[in-house]
C-alpha positions as CSV (number, residue, x, y, z in Angstrom):
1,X,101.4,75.8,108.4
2,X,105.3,75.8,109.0
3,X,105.3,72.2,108.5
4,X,103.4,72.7,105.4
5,X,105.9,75.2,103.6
6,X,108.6,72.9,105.0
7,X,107.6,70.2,103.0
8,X,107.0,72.1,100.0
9,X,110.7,73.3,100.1
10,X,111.9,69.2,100.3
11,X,109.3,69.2,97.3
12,X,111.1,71.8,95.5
13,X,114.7,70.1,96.3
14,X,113.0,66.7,95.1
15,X,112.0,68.4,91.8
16,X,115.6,69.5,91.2
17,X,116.9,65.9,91.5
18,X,113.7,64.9,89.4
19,X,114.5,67.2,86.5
20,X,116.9,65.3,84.5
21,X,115.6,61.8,84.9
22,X,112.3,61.8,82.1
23,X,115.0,62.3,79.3
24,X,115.9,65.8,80.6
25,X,112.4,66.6,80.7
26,X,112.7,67.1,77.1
27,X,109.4,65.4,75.8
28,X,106.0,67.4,76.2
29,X,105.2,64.5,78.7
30,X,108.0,65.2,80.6
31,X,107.8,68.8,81.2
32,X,104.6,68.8,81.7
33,X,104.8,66.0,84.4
34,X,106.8,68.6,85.7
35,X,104.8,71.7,85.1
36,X,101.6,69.6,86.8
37,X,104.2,69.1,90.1
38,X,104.8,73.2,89.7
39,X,101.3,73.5,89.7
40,X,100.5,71.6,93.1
41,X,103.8,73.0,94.7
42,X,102.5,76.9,94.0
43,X,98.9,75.9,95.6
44,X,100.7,73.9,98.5
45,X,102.8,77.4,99.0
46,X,99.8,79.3,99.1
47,X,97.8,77.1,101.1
48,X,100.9,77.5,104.0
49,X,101.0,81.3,103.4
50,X,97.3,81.3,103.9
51,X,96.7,83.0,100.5
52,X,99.9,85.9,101.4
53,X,102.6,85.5,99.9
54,X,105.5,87.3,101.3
55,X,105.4,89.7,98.2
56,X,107.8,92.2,99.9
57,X,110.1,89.5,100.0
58,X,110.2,88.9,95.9
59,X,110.5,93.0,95.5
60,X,114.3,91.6,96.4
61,X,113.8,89.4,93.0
62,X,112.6,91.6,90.9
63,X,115.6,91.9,88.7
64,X,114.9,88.3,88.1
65,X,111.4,87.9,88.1
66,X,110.3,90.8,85.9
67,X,112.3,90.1,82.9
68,X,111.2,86.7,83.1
69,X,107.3,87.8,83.2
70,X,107.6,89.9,80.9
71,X,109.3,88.1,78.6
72,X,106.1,85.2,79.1
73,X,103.8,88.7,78.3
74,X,105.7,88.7,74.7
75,X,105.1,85.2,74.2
76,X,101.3,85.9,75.2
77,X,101.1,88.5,72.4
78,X,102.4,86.0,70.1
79,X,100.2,83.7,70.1
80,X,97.3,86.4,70.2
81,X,94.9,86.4,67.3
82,X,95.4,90.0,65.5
83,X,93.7,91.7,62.9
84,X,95.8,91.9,59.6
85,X,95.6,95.9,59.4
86,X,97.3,95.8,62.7
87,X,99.4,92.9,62.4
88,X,101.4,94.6,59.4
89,X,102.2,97.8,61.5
90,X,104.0,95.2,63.5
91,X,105.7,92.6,61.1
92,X,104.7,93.1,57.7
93,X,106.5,89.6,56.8
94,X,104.2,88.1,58.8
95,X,101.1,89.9,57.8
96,X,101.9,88.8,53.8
97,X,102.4,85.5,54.9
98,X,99.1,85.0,56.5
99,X,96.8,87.3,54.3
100,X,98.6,85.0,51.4
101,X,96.1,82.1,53.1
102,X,92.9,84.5,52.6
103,X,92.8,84.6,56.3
104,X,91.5,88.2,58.3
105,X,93.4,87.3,61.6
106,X,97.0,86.7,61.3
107,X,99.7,85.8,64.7
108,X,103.1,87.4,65.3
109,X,103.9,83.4,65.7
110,X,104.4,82.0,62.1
111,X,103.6,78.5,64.1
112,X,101.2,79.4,66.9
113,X,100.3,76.3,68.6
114,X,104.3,75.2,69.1
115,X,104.4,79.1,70.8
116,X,101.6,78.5,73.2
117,X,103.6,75.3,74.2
118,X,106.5,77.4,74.5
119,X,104.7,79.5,76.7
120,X,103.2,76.9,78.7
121,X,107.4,75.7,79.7
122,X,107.9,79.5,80.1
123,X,105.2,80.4,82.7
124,X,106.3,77.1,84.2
125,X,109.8,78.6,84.5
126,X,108.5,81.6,86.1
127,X,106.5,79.8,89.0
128,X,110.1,78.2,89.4
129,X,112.0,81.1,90.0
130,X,108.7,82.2,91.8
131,X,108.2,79.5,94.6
132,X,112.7,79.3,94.5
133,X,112.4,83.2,95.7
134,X,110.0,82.5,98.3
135,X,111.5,79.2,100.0
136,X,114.8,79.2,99.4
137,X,114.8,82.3,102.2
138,X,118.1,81.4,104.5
139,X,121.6,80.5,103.5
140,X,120.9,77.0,105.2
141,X,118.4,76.0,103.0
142,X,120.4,78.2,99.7
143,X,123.2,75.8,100.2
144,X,120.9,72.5,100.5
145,X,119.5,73.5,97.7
146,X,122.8,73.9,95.9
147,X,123.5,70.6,97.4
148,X,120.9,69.2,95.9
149,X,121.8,70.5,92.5
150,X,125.4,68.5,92.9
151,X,123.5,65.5,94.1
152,X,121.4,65.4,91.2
153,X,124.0,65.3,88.8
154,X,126.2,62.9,90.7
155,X,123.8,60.7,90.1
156,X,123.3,61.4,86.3
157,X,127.0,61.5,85.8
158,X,127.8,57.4,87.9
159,X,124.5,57.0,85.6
160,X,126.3,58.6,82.4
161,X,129.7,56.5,83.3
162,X,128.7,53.5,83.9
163,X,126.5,52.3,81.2
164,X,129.2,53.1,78.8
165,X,132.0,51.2,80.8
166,X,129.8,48.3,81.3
167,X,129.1,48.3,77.1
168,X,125.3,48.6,77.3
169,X,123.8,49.2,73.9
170,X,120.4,50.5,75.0
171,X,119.0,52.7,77.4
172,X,117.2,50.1,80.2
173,X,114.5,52.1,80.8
174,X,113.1,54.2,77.0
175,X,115.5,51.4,75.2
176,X,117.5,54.5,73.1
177,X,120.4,53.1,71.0
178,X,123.5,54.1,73.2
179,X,127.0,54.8,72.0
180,X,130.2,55.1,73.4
181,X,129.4,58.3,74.8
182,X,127.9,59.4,78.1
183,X,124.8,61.0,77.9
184,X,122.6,59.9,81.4
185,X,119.2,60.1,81.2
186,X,119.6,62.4,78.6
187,X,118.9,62.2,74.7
188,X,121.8,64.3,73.5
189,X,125.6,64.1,75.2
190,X,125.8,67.6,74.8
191,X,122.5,68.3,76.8
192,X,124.3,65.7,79.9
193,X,127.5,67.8,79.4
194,X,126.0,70.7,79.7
195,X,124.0,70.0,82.9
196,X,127.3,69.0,84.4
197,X,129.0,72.1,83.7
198,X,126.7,74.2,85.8
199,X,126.2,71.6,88.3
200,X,129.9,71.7,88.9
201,X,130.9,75.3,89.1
202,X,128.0,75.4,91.8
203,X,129.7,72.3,93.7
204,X,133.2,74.0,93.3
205,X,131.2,77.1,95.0
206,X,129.9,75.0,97.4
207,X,133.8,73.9,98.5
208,X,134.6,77.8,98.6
209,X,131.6,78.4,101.2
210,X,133.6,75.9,103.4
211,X,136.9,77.2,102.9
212,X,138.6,79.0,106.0
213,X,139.7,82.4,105.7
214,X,142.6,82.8,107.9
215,X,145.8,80.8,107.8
216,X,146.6,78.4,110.1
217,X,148.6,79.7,112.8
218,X,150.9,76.3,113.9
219,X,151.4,73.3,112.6
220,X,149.0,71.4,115.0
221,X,146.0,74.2,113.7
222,X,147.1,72.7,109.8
223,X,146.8,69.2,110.7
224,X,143.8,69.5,112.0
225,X,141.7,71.3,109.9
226,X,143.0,69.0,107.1
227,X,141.8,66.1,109.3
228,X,138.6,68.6,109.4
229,X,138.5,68.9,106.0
230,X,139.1,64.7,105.3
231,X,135.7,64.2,107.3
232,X,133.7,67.3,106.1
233,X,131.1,67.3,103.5
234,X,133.5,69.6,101.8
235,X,135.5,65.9,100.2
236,X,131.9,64.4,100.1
237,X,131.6,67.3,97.8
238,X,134.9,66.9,96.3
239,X,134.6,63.2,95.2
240,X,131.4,64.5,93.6
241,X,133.2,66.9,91.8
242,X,135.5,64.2,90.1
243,X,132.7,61.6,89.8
244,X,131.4,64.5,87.4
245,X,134.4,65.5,85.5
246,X,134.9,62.1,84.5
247,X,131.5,61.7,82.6
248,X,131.7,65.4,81.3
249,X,135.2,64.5,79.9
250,X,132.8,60.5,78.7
251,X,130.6,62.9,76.7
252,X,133.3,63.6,74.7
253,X,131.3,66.6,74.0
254,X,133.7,69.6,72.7
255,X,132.3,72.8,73.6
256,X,131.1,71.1,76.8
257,X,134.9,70.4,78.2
258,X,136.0,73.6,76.9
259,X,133.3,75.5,78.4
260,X,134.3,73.8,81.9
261,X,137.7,74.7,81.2
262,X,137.1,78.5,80.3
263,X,134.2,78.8,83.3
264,X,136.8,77.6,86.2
265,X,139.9,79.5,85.0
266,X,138.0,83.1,84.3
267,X,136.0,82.5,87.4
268,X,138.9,81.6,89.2
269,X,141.0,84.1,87.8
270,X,137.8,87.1,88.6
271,X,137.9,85.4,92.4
272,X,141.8,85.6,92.8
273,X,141.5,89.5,91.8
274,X,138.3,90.5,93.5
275,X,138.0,88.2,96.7
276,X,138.4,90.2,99.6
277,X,140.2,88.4,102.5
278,X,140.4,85.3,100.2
279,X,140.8,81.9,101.9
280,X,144.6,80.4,101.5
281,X,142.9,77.4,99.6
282,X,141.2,79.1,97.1
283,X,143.9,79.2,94.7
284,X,144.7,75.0,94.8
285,X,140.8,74.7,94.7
286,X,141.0,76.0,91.1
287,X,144.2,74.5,90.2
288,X,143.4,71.4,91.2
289,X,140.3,71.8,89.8
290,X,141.8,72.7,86.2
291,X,145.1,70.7,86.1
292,X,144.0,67.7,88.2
293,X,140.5,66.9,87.5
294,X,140.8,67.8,83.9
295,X,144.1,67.1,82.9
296,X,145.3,63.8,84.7
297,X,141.4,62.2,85.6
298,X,140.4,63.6,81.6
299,X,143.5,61.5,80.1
300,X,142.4,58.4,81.9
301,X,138.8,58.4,80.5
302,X,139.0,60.1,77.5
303,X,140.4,63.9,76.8
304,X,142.7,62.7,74.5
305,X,139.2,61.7,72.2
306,X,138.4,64.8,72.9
307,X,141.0,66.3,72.2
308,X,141.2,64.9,68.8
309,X,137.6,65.6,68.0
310,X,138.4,69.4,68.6
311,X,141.3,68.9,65.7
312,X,139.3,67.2,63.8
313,X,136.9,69.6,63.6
314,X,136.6,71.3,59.9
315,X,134.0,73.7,58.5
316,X,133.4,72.1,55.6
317,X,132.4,69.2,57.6
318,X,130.4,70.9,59.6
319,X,126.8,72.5,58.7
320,X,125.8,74.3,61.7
321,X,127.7,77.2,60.7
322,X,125.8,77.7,57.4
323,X,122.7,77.1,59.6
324,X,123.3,80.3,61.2
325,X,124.4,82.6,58.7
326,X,121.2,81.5,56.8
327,X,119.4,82.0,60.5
328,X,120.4,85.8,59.7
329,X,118.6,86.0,57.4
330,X,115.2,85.3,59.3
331,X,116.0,87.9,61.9
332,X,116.7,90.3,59.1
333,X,112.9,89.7,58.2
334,X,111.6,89.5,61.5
335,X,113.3,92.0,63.6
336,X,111.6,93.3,66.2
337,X,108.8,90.1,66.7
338,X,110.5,87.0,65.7
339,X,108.8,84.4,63.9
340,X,107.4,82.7,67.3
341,X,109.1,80.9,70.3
342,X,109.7,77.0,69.1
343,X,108.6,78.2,65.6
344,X,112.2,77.6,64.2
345,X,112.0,74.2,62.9
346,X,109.0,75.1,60.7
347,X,110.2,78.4,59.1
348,X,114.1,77.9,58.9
349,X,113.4,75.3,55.8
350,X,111.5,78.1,54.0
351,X,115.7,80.0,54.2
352,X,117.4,76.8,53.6
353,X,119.4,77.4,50.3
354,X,120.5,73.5,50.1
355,X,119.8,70.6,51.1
356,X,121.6,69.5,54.8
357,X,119.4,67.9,56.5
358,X,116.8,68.6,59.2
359,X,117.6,71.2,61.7
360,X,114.7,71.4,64.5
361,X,117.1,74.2,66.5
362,X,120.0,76.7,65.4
363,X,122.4,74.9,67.5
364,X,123.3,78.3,68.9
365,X,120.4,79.6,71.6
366,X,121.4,83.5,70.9
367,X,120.8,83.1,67.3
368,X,117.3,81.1,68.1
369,X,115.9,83.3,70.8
370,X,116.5,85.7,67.6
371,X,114.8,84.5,65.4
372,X,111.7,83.4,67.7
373,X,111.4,86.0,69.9
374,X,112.9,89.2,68.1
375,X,115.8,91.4,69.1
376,X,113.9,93.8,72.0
377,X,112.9,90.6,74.0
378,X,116.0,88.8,73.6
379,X,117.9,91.7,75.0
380,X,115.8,91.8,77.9
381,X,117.1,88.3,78.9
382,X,120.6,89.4,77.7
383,X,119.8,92.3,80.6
384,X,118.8,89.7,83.0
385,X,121.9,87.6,82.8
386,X,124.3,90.5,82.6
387,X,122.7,92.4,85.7
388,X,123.0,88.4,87.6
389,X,127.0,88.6,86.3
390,X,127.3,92.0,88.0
391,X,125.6,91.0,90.9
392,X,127.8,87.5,91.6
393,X,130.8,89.7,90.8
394,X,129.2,92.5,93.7
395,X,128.9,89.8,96.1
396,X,132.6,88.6,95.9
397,X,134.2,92.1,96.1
398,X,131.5,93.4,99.2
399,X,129.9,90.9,100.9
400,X,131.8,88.9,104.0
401,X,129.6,85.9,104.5
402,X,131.7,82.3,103.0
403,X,128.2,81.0,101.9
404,X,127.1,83.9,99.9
405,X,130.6,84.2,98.3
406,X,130.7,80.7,97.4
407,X,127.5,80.6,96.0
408,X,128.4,83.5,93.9
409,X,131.6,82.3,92.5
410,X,129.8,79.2,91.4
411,X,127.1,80.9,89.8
412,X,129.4,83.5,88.3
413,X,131.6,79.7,86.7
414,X,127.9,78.5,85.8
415,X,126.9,81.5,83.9
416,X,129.9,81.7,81.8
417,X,130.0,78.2,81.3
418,X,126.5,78.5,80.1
419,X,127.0,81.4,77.3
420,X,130.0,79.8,76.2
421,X,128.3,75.9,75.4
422,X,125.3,77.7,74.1
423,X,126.9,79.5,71.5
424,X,127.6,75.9,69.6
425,X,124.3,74.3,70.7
426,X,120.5,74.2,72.2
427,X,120.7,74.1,75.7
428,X,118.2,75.9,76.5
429,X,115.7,73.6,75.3
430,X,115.4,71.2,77.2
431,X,113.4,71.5,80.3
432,X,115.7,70.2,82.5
433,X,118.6,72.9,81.5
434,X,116.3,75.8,81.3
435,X,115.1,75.5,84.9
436,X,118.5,74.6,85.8
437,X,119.9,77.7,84.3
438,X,116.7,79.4,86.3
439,X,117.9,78.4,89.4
440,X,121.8,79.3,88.6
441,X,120.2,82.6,87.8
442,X,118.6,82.6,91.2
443,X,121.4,81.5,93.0
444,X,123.6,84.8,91.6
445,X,120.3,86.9,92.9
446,X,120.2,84.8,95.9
447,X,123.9,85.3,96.6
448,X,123.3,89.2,96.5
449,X,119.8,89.7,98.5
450,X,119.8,87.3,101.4
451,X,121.0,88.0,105.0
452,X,123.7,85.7,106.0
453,X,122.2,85.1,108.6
454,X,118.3,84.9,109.8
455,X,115.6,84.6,106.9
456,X,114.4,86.9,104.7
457,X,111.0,87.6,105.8
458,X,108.0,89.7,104.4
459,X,108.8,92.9,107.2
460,X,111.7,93.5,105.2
461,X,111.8,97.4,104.8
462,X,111.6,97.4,100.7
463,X,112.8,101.2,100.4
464,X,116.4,99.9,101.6
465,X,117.2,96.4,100.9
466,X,120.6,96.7,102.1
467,X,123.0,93.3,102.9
468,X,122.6,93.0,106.5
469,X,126.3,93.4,108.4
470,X,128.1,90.1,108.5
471,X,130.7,88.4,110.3
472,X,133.4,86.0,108.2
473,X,132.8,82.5,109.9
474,X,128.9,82.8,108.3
């Protein structure tokens, strides 16, 4: 049985590598391809745990996995036939709208069949974080699994780069028209960018869990840990890091690069103020991060496009701003139930004052999850990410271990990058930057709950999960 729930954890690092490649998973083929690989995985897990799962063991996750049950129950009652009397004590917009049909059942969801497929990718996000919390139970196999994260979109980004330098028109494989822009195996550049920026605060939190705390007492001590250092996985790491930075900067994707930017220097900054006992590299790490990688590697393929697509960039030219101040208006309607998760590109015509075009998504995920899901349930995933923030910034301030720390500070970089980009655009819908974001998410919760070292097993005493004592060379 051992070998068993071995195997389902290289299944579970395989499926993180996976996620990107069917178009970012963002076809119902795709993610449910996906969902049907989630599906085996959970029986394969209970089938090693002979039917007990280490449920002791997710009471540690339960900051994470409640608010993302729950917020699957919400979609449940959405989708939920209901009698009309009823449905108007709970949205009287929507209650008009379907008794103006002469029907006696009416749904909180103005476009119930797109919400039961939103449920579907939610309840398949769940048994992510779900089998995450239970394999993913040691800081070895935390950081392969962050490794595997970086690997992933190593390979998207060479991917991304190299069709464009080579002048390749069409994808090879789904023949998509291509541009001059990266965009991997991805539809939309800004979907690639944005799966790069958390893939690369977790890889510059993987160089921090390798970083040595104290400073090198000779001369003989520095050489050699930089020889160290030149042969570690820590510049395997590194060279990723670049290979990525130059097809985020090839996405030419605005809000992508400046999200990046804004993620490394206020996580850097909250690390520099709040690591305790912080390693003497830690401050060129971000430095070089920011100034080399982005300045002097960005001018040689392409900031200065981006650069000028950011001046470029008017108001009047745009329309995604009007999309979201006529958005408002929907959530003014639908307050507390929201119209319906993935009901957004059937109801926002119906607010549309002109005529701009088709808009399937808000191109702004708060102002969506608002207008699908209502203001009580967005907030609970507003709780969610906010309590993950606190956490990541708990673990750099308390906790001693390198790998937890690291972890942390990535996730901390990934989070922000993430609710900067998605203010501009619809990350969170595709698949394959949903469960990425999940497992971000996990990694802060990860961070915070796991011994540094051992496993965390189901004897855990659940009336004091405490962070074991550690030593600083974990």
């Amino acid at each position: 049985m051992k070998s068993l729930e071995k195997f389902t954890f290289h299944s579970l690092l395989f499926l993180i590598v996976l996620l990107p490649i069917p178009l970012g998973s963002n076809r119902i083929w795709a993610w449910s391809l996906i969902a049907i690989y989630l599906t085996v995985q959970s029986f394969l897990l209970l089938i090693a745990y002979r039917g007990k799962l280490p449920t002791t063991a997710l009471y540690h996750y339960r900051f994470l996995l409640v608010p993302i049950g729950l917020f699957q129950l919400w979609v449940v009652l959405q989708t939920l036939p209901i009698p009309l009397g009823t449905l108007a004590l709970l949205s009287s917009e929507a209650a008009s709208i379907y008794a103006s049909t002469g029907a006696e059942f009416g749904y909180l969801s103005l476009d119930s069949a797109m919400s039961k497929l939103s449920l579907f990718k939610g309840l398949s996000y769940t048994l992510f974080a779900i089998n995450a919390a239970i394999l993913v139970n040691e800081s070895k196999r935390l950081k392969l699994t962050a490794t595997a994260l970086v690997f992933s979109a190593t390979l998207q980004a060479f991917y991304g780069a190299f069709i464009v330098l080579i002048g390749i028109e069409h994808s090879p494989v789904f023949g998509f028209p291509l541009d001059i822009n990266a965009t991997g195996s991805f539809v939309y550049k800004n979907h690639l960018a944005n799966y790069l920026v958390m893939s690369l605060c977790i890889g510059i939190g993987l160089i921090v869990t390798q970083l040595h705390v104290s400073h090198a007492s000779s001369l003989h001590s520095h050489l050699r840990r930089i020889l160290e250092g030149l042969l570690s996985t820590k510049m395997f790491i590194r060279l990723c890091l670049v290979v990525m930075v130059i097809a985020l900067v090839m996405t030419r994707s605005r809000m992508g690069n400046t999200a990046f930017f804004a993620a490394t220097t206020i996580g850097g900054l909250v690390a520099l103020i709040a690591y305790k006992h912080r390693p003497p590299a830690l401050t060129a790490l971000v430095l070089s991060v920011i100034a080399i990688d982005t300045l002097i590697l960005g001018s040689l393929f392409g900031l200065e496009k981006v650069k000028q697509r950011l001046v470029e960039t008017s108001f009047l030219q745009e329309s995604r701003d009007q999309v979201v101040i006529w958005a408002l208006d929907i959530i003014r309607d639908f307050p507390i139930t929201g119209t319906g998760m993935a009901s957004f590109y059937s109801v926002f015509p119906i607010y549309s004052q002109s005529e701009i075009g088709f808009y399937d998504h808000a191109h702004n995920d708060y102002v969506q999850f608002l207008v699908e899901a209502g203001i009580p349930a967005t907030l609970l995933l507003v709780t969610l990410v906010l309590i993950s923030l606190w956490r990541t910034i708990k673990v750099i301030k308390t906790r001693h271990s390198r790998t937890m720390k690291g972890i942390a500070l990535g996730s901390l970089m990934a989070i922000i990058g993430m609710l900067i980009h998605m203010s501009v655009d619809f990350n969170l819908q595709p698949s394959a930057n949903a469960f990425t974001f999940v497992l971000v998410l996990f990694f802060a919760h990860a961070s915070y709950v796991l011994p540094a070292r051992g496993v965390l097993k189901s004897n855990i005493d659940v009336a004091a999960p405490s962070i074991p004592t550690e030593v600083n060379h974990v």
